[in-house]
N, C-alpha and C positions, 0 to 999 in steps of 0.2 A: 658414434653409430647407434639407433635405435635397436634396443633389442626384441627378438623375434616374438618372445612371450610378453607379454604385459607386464610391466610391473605392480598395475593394481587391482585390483577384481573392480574398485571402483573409485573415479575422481570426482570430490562434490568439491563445485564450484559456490563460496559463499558461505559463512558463520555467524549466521543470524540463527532465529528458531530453528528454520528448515535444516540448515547445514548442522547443527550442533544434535539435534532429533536423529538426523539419516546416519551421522556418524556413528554417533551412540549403539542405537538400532543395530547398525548393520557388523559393528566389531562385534554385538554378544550373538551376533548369529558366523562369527567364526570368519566374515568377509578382511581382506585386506587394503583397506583404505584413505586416502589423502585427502584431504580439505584444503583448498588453494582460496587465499581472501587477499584481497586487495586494503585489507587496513591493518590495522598494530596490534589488535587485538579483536577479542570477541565480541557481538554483538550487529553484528551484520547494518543496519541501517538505524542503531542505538546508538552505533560507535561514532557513526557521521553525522548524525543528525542531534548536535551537538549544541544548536542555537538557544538564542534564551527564550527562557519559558519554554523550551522543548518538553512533554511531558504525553504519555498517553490518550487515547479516545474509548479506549476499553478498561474498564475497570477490572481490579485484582479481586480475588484469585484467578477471575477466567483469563486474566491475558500473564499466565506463565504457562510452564510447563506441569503436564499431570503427572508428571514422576512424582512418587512418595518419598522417596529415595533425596529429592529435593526441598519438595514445601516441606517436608516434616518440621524440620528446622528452621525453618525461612520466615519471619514477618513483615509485612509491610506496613509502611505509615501511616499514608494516605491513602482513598481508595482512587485515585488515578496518579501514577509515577513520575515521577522527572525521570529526563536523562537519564542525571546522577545515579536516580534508582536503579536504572536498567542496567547500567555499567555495573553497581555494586551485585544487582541482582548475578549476571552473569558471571562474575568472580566469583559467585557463592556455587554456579551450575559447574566452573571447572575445578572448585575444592571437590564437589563430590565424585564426578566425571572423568578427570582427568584429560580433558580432550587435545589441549595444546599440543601434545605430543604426537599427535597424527595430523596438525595444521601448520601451514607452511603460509607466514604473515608475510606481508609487504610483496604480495605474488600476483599483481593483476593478470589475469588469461585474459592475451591477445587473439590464439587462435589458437582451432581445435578440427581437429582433419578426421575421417573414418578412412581406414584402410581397411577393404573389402573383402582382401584375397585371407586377411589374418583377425578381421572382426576385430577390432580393438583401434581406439582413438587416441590420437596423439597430439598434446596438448604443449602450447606454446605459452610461455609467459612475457612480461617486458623485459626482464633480466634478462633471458636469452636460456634460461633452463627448459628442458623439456622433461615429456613423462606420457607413460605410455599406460592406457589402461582398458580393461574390457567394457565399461560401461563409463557412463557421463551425465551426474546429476550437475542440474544446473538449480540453485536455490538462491539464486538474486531477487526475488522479491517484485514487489510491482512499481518501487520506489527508487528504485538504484540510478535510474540516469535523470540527472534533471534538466531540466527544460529553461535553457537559455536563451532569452528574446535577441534577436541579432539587430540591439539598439545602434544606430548609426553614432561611432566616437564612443563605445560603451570603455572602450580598453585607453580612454585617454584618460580619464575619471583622476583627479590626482590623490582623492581620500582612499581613505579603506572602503572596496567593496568586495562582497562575494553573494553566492546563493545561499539561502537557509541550510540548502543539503552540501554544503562546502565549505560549512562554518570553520574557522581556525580552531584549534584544539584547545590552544592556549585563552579564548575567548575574546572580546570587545567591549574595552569600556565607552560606555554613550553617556558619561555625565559629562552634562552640561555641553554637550556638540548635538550639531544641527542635523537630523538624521532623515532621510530618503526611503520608504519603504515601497515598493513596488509588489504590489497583490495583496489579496488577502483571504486568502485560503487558511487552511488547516495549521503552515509555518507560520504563515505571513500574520491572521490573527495573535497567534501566540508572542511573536514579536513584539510585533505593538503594544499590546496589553501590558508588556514586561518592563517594557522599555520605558514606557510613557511617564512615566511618574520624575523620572530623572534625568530627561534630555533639554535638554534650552528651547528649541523646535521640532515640531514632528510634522512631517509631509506625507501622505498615504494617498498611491496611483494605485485607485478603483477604478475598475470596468465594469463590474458586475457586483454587486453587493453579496457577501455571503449569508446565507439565511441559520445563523449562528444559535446553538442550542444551550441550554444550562448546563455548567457542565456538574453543580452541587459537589464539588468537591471537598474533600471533609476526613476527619479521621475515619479507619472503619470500627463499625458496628461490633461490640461483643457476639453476636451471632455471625458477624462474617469475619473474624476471627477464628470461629471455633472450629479447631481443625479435622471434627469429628463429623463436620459438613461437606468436606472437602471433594470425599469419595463420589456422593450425590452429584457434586456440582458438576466434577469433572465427568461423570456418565450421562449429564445433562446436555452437554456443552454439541456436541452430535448430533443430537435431537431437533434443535433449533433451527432456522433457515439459517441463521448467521454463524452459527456456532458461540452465542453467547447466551446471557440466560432468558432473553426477552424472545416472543414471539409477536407474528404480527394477527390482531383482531379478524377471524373469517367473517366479521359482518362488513357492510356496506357501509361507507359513510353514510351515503346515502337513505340507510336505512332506518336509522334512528332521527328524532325527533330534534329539533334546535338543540334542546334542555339534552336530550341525552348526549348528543354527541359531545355539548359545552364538557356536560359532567365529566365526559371520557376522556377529551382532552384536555383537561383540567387536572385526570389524575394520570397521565401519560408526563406531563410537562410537570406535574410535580418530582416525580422521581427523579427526572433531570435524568443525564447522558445522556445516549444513544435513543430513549423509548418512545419520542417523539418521534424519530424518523425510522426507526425499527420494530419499536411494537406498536405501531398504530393500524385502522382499517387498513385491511389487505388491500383494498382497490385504490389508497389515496397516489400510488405509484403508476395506477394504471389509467384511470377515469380524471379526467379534468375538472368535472365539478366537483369532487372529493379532494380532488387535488387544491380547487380553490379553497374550499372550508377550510384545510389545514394550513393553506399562507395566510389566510386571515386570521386566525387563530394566534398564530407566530408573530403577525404585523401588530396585531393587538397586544400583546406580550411586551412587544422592543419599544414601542412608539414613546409610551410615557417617561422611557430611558432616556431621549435623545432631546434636549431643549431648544435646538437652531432648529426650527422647520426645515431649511433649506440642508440642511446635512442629512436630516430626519427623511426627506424623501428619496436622496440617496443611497441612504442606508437601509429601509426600509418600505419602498415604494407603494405607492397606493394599487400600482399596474405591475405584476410583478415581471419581471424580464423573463423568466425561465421557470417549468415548476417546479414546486418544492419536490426537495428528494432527487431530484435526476444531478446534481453538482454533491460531489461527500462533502457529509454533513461534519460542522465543526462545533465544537466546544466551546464557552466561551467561562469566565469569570469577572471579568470588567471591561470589556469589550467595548459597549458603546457608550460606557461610561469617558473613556476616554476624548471622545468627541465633545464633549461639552468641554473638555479645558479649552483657553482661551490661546494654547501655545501650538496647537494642532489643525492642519489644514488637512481638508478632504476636497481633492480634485478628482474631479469624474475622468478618466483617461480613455472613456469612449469617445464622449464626444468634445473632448480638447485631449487627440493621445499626444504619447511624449515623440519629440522630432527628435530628439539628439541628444546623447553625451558630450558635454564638454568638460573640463577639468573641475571645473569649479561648480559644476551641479547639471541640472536638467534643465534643458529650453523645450518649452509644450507647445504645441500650434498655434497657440497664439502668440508665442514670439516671448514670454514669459518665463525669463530664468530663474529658478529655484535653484540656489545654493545650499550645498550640502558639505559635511565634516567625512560624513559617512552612508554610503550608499548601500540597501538591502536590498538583494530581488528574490520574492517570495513568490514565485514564476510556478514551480509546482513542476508535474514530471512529466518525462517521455514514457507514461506509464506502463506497466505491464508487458509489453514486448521489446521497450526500449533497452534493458539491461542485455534481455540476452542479445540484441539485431547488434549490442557494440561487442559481440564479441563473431569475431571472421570463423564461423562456422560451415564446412565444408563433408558433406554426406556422402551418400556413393555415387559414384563415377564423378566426385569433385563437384556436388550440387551446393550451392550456395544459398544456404539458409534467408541469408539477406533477399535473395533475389526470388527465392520461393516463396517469403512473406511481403515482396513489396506492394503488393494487392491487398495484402491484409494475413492475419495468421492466420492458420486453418491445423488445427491440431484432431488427435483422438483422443477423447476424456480429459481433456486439458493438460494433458500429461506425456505425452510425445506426439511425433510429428512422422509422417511420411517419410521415406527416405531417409533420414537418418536414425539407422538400426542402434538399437540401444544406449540413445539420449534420453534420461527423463529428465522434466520441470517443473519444478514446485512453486504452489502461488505463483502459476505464472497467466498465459491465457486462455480462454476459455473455460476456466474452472473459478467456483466462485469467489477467490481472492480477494477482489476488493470490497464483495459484498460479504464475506466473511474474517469471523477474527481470526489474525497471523496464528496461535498458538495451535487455536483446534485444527485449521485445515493445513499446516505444515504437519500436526500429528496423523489426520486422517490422510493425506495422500504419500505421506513417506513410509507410513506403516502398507499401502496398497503398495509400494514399491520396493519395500525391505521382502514383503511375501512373494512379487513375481520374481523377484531375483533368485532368492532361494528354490522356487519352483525349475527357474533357467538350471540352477546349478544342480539341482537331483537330479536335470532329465538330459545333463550333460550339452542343453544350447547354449549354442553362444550367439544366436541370431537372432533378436527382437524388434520387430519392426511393425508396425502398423499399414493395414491395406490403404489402398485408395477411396474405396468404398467405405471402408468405416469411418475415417477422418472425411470424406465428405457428409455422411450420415449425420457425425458426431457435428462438424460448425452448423451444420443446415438446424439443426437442432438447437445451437444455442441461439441462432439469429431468428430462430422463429417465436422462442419463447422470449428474448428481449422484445422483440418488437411488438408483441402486447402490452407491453411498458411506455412509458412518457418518455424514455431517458431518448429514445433519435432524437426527438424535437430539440433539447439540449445540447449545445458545444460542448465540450465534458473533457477530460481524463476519461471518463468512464468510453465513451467513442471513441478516443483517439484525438477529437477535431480541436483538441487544446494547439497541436504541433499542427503548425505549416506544412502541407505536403502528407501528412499520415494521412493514411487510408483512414476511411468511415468503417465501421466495424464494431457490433456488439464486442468488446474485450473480456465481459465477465459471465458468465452461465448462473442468469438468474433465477434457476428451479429450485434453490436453496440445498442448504448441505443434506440433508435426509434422502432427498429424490437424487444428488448426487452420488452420493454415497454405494443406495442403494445400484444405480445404475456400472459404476465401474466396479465394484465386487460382483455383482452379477458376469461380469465378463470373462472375470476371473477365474470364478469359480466353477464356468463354463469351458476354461481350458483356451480362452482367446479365442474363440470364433474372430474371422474378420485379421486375423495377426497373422504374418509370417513367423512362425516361430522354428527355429532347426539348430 
């Protein structure tokens, strides 16, 4: 029998940044809380995403947490992390934390109900435990479900295959076996790059070439070591559109001269990571001819990498398919170095896609089987609303989350939704997530929600829920400010139009973290105009 009181002031769904931040948070503000995660350990999309060459896109210090209480002690190697790193890093976040003891592993939430008459939601796992609690963080992340092609005979395959985001734990040896990579995104580059040096054949199904950036990975710097910078960075980190330390140029491309803009992108692209496609002119995301100048900039960069012409304009095209910046940007360290070995085939799978799995590899439309040891699909995700629409979420009067969003999501402040009274979710849609980094804006939206919760519990509510009106205010607002952007023109993750059947739909609120920021504390501190609150 459910009992009549709650058992938790609050259930976070998920132990990544978001989840292990909100815990934290909300135990030293006196809350009584559970953390339900569906893997064995901590690390929320660390823990899974387990492939080789797995390794960060934001460089450290900014992409941990700003607890003192944590980096004090903590160094890192290199200035982007593996896996491994993440893994080790987060056994160093539970030495000091203690978190494990309020998380409950191996717990996938199936479904999660509001009961109206008692305000508090009741939450189902696959085990068949339940748990009952007043509030329901959901901190799945924008990566949690991935995105499986429904290849015809994919499940006859007789090798080893999985997705990047479903890697076996115990890992995959590819020396000297024939190996199959399918995409080449953000996993899928990393893969290859990894792998290549030590498989007998390498097969890579391209649709769309990724327009891959330096990643300069490298020890870090005695001044980015020095811990006495730390305080700065992380009161920096807010400031930013991205929440990292680059901003983007308020000039025009357009505005400067051949010679300057060369100059500009010249020292953009020397820094390498992220600052080519984050701190460049502000308009190269919005204007086309800006947007040109910077593929050609980029095409100019990769070209003398690639020695086949004919792989060379697949990889790098003269015409480009999409524009830069509207697909996330990837990393690279030897990227298209790999194409030049003599043991690697790049088949374009637009215009030869794959017909069929059979046991013994891929047959392509042109009737051409490619045999494989080992098959990867580096397929990419059901981004941003995909983690939570898998979980049977159910509001008042029995509203079906699923079927409220099957048009598309439509949230307030990116952080709850209509009808379902005191759900919140972190890095999820319509806040800027995938345009910013996991650490700052799991800190900046968990801290806006450790503060309303504690306002609920002085003022004795137990009823939070967002108007009609403001959650339509709040999407019409994010879709107006995308749509000054390039990224509609683009199929994307970032749209949704990666997934068969998803709705089109800005996913990310691109006014950057500052203007976000500013805009849901204002709300807050307003007392929720626009909210039912009781």
């Amino acid at each position: 029998m459910i009992p009549t009181e709650p058992q938790y002031d609050v259930i976070i769904v998920g132990a990544g940044f978001g989840g292990c931040y909100l815990l934290n948070k909300l135990r030293e503000e006196g809350f009584k809380v559970l953390v339900l995660d569906d893997g064995k350990d901590l690390g929320g999309v660390w823990y899974w995403n387990c492939y080789a060459g797995a390794r960060t896109d934001s460089m450290v210090p900014l992409y941990e947490f700003s607890n003192k209480d944590i980096w004090s002690d903590w160094t890192w190697n290199v200035k982007y992390p593996s896996q491994r790193d993440l893994r080790d890093y987060f056994a160093h976040v539970e030495s000091k934390l203690h978190l494990k003891k309020d998380i409950r592993f191996n717990s996938r939430v199936l479904s999660s109900e509001f009961d109206s008459t008692t305000a508090k939601w009741q939450i189902k796992t696959k085990d068949g435990a339940e748990f009952t609690s007043r509030n329901l963080i959901l901190c799945l992340g924008f990566a949690s479900k991935p995105n499986i092609p429904k290849f015809k005979g994919l499940e006859t395959f007789a090798g080893t295959y999985c997705h990047t985001a479903r890697w076996p734990q115990e890992d995959i040896d590819f020396r000297g076996k024939r190996v199959g990579v399918v995409g080449n995104g953000s996993s899928g580059l990393q893969v290859i790059q990894t792998i290549a040096p030590v498989v007998k054949h390498l097969t890579v199904f391209q649709r769309s070439p990724t327009y891959a950036l330096p990643m300069r990975q490298g020890p870090l710097t005695e001044e980015q070591l020095e811990k006495a910078n730390y305080d700065k960075i992380f009161a920096k980190r807010p400031t930013t559109f991205t929440g990292l330390d680059c901003d983007f140029n308020p000039k025009s491309a357009l505005d400067d001269t051949d010679e300057e803009r060369q100059r500009f992108f010249e020292g953009i692209w020397a820094k390498g990571g992220l600052s080519f496609w984050l701190g460049t002119y502000y308009d190269v995301i919005m204007n086309k001819e800006s947007n040109r100048h910077a593929y050609e900039f980029w095409r100019s960069k990769v070209l003398p990498r690639i020695k086949d012409p004919k792989k060379a304009e697949l990889l790098a095209p003269e015409d480009p398919p999409y524009f830069f910046g509207t697909k996330r940007a990837t990393l690279e360290q030897r990227y298209y170095e790999v194409y030049n070995q003599d043991n690697v085939e790049l088949v374009n799978a637009k215009e030869n896609p794959i017909k069929e799995v059979v046991p013994s590899g891929i047959i392509t439309q042109d009737d051409v089987l490619h045999e494989f040891d080992i098959l990867i699909l580096a397929t990419g995700f059901d981004s941003v609303t995909g983690g939570i629409m898998n979980i049977d979420i159910k509001g008042v009067d029995g509203q079906s989350l699923q079927q409220k969003w099957a048009k598309g999501a439509t949230t307030a402040l990116g952080m709850t939704t209509t009808g379902f009274p005191n759900l919140f979710f972190v890095y999820g849609p319509q806040a800027p997530t995938s345009f910013s980094n996991g650490p700052t804006s799991s800190e900046v939206q968990g801290d806006w929600i450790v503060e309303t919760l504690d306002y609920l519990r002085k003022k004795g509510y137990t009823w939070f829920n967002p108007g009609i009106e403001s959650e339509k205010a709040w999407s019409n607002h994010v879709e107006a400010v995308g749509a000054a952007t390039l990224l509609p023109y683009t199929k994307s993750e970032y749209m949704g139009t990666n997934v068969p059947g998803k709705p089109k739909q800005m996913l990310n609120y691109l006014g950057g973290l500052p203007k976000y920021i500013a805009q849901v504390n204002e709300i807050r501190e307003k007392g929720f105009p626009g909210y039912e609150v009781r």
